[in-house]
C-alpha positions in Angstrom: 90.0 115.8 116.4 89.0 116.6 112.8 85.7 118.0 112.7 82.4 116.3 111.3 82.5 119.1 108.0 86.0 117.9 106.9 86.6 115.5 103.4 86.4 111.5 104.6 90.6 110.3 104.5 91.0 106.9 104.3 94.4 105.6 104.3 94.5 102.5 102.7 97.3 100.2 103.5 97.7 98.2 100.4 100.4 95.1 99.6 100.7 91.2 99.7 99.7 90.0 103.2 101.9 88.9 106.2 103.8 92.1 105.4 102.7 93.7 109.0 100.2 95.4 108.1 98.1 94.7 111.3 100.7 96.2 113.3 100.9 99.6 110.3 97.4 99.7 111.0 97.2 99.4 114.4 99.9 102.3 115.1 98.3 104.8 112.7 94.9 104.1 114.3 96.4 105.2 117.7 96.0 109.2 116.3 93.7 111.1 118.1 92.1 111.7 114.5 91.9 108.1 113.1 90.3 104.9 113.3 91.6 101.6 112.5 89.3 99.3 111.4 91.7 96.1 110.1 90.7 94.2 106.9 87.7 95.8 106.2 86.9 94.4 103.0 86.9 91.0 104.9 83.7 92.7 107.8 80.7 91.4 105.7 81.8 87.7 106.4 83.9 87.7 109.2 81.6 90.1 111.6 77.8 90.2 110.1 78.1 86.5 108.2 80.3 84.2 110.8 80.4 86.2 113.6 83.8 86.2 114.6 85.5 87.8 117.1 86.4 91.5 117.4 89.1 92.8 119.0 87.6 94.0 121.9 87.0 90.5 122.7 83.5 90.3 122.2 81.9 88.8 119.2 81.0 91.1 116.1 77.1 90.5 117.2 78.1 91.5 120.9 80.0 94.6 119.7 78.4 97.9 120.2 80.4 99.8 117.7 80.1 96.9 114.8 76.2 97.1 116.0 76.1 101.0 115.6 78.1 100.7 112.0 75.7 98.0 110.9 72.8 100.0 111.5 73.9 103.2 110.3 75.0 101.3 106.6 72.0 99.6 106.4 69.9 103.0 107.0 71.9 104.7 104.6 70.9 102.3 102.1 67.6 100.6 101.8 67.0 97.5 100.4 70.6 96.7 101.3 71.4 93.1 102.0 74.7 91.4 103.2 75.1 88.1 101.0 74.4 90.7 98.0 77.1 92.9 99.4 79.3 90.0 99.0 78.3 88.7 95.8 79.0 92.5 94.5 83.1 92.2 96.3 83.7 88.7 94.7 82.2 90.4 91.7 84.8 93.6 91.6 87.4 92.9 94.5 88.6 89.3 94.3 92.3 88.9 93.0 90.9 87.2 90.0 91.6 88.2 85.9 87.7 88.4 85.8 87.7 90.9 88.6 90.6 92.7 87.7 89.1 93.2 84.0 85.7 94.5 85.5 87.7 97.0 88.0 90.0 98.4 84.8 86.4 98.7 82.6 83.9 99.9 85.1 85.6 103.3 84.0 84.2 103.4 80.6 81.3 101.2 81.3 79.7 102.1 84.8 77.3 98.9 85.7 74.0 99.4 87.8 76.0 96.8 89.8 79.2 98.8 90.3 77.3 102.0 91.0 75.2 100.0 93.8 78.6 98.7 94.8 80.7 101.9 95.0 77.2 103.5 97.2 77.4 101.2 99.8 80.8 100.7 99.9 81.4 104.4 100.4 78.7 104.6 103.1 80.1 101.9 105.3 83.3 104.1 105.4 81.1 107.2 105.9 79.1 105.2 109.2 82.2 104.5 110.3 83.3 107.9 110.3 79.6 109.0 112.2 79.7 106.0 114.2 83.8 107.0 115.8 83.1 110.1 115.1 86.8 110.6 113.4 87.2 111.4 109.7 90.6 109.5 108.8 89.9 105.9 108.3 92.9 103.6 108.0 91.7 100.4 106.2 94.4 97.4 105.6 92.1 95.6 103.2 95.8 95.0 101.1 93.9 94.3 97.8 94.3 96.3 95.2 91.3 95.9 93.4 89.5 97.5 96.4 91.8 100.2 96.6 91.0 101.3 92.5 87.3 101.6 93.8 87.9 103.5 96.8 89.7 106.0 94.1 86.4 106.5 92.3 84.3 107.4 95.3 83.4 110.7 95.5 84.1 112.9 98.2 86.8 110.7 99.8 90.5 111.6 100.2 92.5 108.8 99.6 96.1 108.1 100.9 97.9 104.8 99.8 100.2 103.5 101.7 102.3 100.1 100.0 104.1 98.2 102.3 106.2 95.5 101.2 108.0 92.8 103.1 110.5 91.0 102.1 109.0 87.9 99.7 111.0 85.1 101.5 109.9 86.5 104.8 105.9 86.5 103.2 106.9 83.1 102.0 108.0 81.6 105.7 104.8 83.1 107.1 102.8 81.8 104.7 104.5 78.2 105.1 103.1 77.9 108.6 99.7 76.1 109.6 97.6 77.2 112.0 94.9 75.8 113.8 91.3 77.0 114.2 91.6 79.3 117.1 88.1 81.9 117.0 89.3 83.5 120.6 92.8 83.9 119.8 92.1 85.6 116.3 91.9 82.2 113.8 89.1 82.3 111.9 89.9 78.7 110.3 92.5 76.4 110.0 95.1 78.1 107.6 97.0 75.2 105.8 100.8 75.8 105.1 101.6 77.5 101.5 104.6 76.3 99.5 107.3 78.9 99.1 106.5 79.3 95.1 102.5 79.9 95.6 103.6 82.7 98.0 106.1 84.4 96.3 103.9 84.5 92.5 101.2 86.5 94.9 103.5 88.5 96.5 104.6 89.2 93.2 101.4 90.1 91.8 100.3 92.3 94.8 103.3 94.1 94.7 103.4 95.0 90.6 99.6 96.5 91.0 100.4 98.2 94.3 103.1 99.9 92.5 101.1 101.2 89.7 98.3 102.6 92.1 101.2 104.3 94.3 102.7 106.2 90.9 99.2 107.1 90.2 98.7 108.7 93.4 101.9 110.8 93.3 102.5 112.5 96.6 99.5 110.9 98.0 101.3 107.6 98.1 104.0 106.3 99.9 106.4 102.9 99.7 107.1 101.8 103.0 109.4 98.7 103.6 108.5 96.5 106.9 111.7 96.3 107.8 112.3 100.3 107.8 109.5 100.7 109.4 110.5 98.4 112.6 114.0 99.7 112.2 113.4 103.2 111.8 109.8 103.7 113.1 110.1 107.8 113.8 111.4 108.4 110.5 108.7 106.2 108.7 106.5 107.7 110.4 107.0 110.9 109.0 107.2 109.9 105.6 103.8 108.3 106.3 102.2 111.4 107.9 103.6 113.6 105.0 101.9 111.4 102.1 98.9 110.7 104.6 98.2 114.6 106.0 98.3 113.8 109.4 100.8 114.9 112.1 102.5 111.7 113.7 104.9 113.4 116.3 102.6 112.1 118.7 103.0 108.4 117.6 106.6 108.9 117.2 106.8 110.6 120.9 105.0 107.0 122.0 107.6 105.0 120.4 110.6 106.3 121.2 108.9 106.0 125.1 108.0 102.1 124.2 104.1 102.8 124.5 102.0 100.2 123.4 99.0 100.6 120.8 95.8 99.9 121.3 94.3 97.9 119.0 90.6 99.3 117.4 87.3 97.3 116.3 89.1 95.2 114.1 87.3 91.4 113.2 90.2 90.7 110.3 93.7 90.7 110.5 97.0 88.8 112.1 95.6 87.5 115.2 98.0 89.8 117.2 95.1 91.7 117.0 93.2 89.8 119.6 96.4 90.8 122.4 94.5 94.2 122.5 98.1 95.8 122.7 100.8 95.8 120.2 104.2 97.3 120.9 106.6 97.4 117.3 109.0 94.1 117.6 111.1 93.0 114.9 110.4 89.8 113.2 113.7 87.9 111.5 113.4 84.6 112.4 112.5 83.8 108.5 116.6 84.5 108.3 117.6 81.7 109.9 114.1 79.0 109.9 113.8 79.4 106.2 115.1 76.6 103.9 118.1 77.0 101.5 115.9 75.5 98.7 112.6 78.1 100.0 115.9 80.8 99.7 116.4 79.8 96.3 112.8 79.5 95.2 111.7 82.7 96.3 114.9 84.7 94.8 114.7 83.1 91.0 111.0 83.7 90.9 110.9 87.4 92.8 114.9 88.5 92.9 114.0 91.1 89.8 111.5 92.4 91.7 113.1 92.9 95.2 115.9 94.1 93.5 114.1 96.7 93.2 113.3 97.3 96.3 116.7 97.1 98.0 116.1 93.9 99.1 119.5 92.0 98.8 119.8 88.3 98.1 122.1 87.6 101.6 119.7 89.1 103.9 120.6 89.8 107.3 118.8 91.0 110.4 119.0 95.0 110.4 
């Protein structure tokens, strides 16, 4: 275990969503020196707002670490409030051009309101860190906007990891519906996306993931879903060389097909709420996905997963 003196890591896990990331998360979180802590961006409303379920089964109210976090933030910054914390997020983190203009300025022009917001977002990571008593946080918040802040916070160590998914595969996730389900991980009724409305945000996501990756040179790594479920052991090490940590453990687990506990987490794919995730494949978007959805998603995104090997017959690896 890393010791209380060491630099706060958090590796951020940033991309379009329905790209796995809960399951990324989830495995990295599994080192003895890390905690996974899902879409943390989203704990404000999901866990101190609506109260919705944790992974430990217990509602963010009824959880003692969320309870222990809460307490230690709010300590560490008086006069702290939790709809103002979310006022401040759709202020500087929403995928918006508003937000994204603020973000790009606050360098030149550092707001009373961004330096409150930067504070107490860097001491939720730090009670976190007291609270699990671990210094490597992985966080799979996705947005990029968020991860541009965590860059400015002082005293952190920040690892990016982009993971990208194919878009037609984001594009048949996003096309289901699902009902409100608060035990089983469903925070609301999610209505089905059309294959174009997916594929312009995975496009979006995916251009400004990019650019923070090159800026963090060897402290950022691509990762492809489907090399990661194909070739987990060597992903893994890629990961652990851009992220500092030492995954022969994780890979050890599986190669033996160990499952991975899942951590605090009240946001995320509601695989979370299984409390165990073992690395499956996903391909059924290869043959469930519409010729015309097929089409869509290549004339809009082809240039784009072109570049990233993606090939426009796709078959299950």
């Amino acid at each position: 275990m890393t010791t209380s003196t060491s630099p706060l890591r958090i590796i951020y896990i940033v991309g379009a969503g329905r790209s796995g990331s809960t399951v990324l998360d989830t495995v990295l979180g599994n080192h003895p020196d890390a905690v996974s802590v899902g879409e943390l961006s989203n704990l404000h409303r999901s866990g101190w707002v609506n109260n919705e379920f944790c992974a430990c089964g217990e509602p963010a109210d009824g959880c003692e670490f969320w309870n222990e976090v809460r307490n230690a933030w709010l300590n560490a910054n008086r006069g702290a409030d939790v709809e103002d914390y979310l006022a401040m997020q759709a202020r500087f983190e929403r995928f918006r051009p508003a937000a994204m203009w603020r973000t790009e300025a606050s360098s030149l022009f550092r707001t009373a309101a961004a330096r409150r917001y930067l504070a107490q977002t860097g001491s939720l990571y730090e009670s976190i860190a007291a609270v699990s008593r671990r210094r490597v946080i992985v966080d799979s918040s996705k947005t990029p906007l968020r991860a541009r802040w965590l860059a400015r916070l002082p005293g952190v160590d920040l690892r990016l990891v982009h993971l990208v998914r194919d878009s037609r595969a984001v594009a048949w996730s996003r096309k289901k519906s699902l009902a409100r389900d608060l035990e089983g991980g469903v925070q609301h009724d999610l209505a089905s996306r059309p294959a174009w409305y997916s594929v312009v945000y995975w496009t979006v996501s995916n251009l400004f993931a990019a650019r923070l990756r090159r800026r963090a040179g060897d402290r950022g790594v691509l990762v492809r879903y489907e090399d990661f479920v194909s070739d987990p052991a060597g992903e893994l090490v890629r990961i652990g060389d851009a992220c500092g940590l030492d995954c022969g453990g994780l890979v050890r687990a599986l190669e033996s097909g160990e499952s991975f506990s899942v951590g605090h987490t009240v946001a995320g794919n509601r695989l979370r709420m299984a409390g165990q995730v073992r690395l499956k494949p996903d391909w059924d978007w290869i043959e469930q996905l519409s010729e015309s959805d097929r089409r869509t998603c290549w004339r809009l995104s082809g240039w784009l997963m072109k570049r990233y090997d993606y090939p426009q017959q796709a078959k299950a690896a």
